[in-house]
C-alpha positions in Angstrom: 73.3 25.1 75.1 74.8 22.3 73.1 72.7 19.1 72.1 73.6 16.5 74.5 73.5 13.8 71.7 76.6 16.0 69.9 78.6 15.5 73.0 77.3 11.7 73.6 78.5 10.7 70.0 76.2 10.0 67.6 73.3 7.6 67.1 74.3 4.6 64.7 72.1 3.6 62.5 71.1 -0.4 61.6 73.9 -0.8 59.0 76.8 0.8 61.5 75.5 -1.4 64.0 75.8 -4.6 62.3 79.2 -3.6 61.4 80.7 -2.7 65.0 79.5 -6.3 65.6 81.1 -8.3 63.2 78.2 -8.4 61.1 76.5 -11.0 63.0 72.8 -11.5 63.7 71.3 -12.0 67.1 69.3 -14.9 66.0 68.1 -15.9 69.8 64.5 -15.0 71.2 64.1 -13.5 74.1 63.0 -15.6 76.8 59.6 -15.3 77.6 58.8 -14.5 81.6 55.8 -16.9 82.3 54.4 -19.7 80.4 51.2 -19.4 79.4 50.1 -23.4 78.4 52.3 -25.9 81.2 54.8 -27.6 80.6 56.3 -25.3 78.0 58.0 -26.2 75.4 62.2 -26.6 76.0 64.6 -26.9 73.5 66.1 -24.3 71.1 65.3 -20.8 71.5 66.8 -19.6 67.7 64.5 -17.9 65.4 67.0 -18.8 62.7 69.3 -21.1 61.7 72.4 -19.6 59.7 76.3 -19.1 59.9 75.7 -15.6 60.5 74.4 -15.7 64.0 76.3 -14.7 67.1 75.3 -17.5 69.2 76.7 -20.8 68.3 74.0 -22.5 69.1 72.1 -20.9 66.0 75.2 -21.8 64.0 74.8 -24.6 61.5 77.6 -27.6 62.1 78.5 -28.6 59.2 80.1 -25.7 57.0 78.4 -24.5 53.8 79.8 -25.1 50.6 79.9 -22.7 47.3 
C-alpha cells in the first residue's frame, strides 16, 4: 500500500509556505470567542505592525525609506 501523503503531495514546510504566499506574514490575532472582563476592548486586532503583513490594516501608511 502506498503512503497516502505520497499521493496527497507533500507537506511544506514554514519556509515553502511563506513563499507560496508572497512572503507575507499573517500579522492578525484570532478573534477571541467570549470576553472575559465587559466591555472588551475594540480597536486593532494586529499583533504587529510592518509592511510585510497580509492584511492592510497591519500595514504601516507611510512607506519606509532606506
Amino acid at each position: 500500500m502506498k503512503n497516502l501523503l505520497e499521493q496527497a503531495g507533500k507537506k511544506l514546510n514554514k519556509k515553502e509556505l511563506k513563499s507560496i504566499t508572497g512572503g507575507l506574514l499573517n500579522c492578525i490575532e484570532p478573534t477571541p470567542t467570549f470576553c472575559p472582563d465587559p466591555p472588551c476592548q475594540g480597536g486593532s486586532r494586529c499583533k504587529i505592525t510592518s509592511p510585510s503583513c497580509a492584511q492592510l490594516e497591519c500595514r504601516p501608511n507611510h512607506p519606509i525609506e532606506f
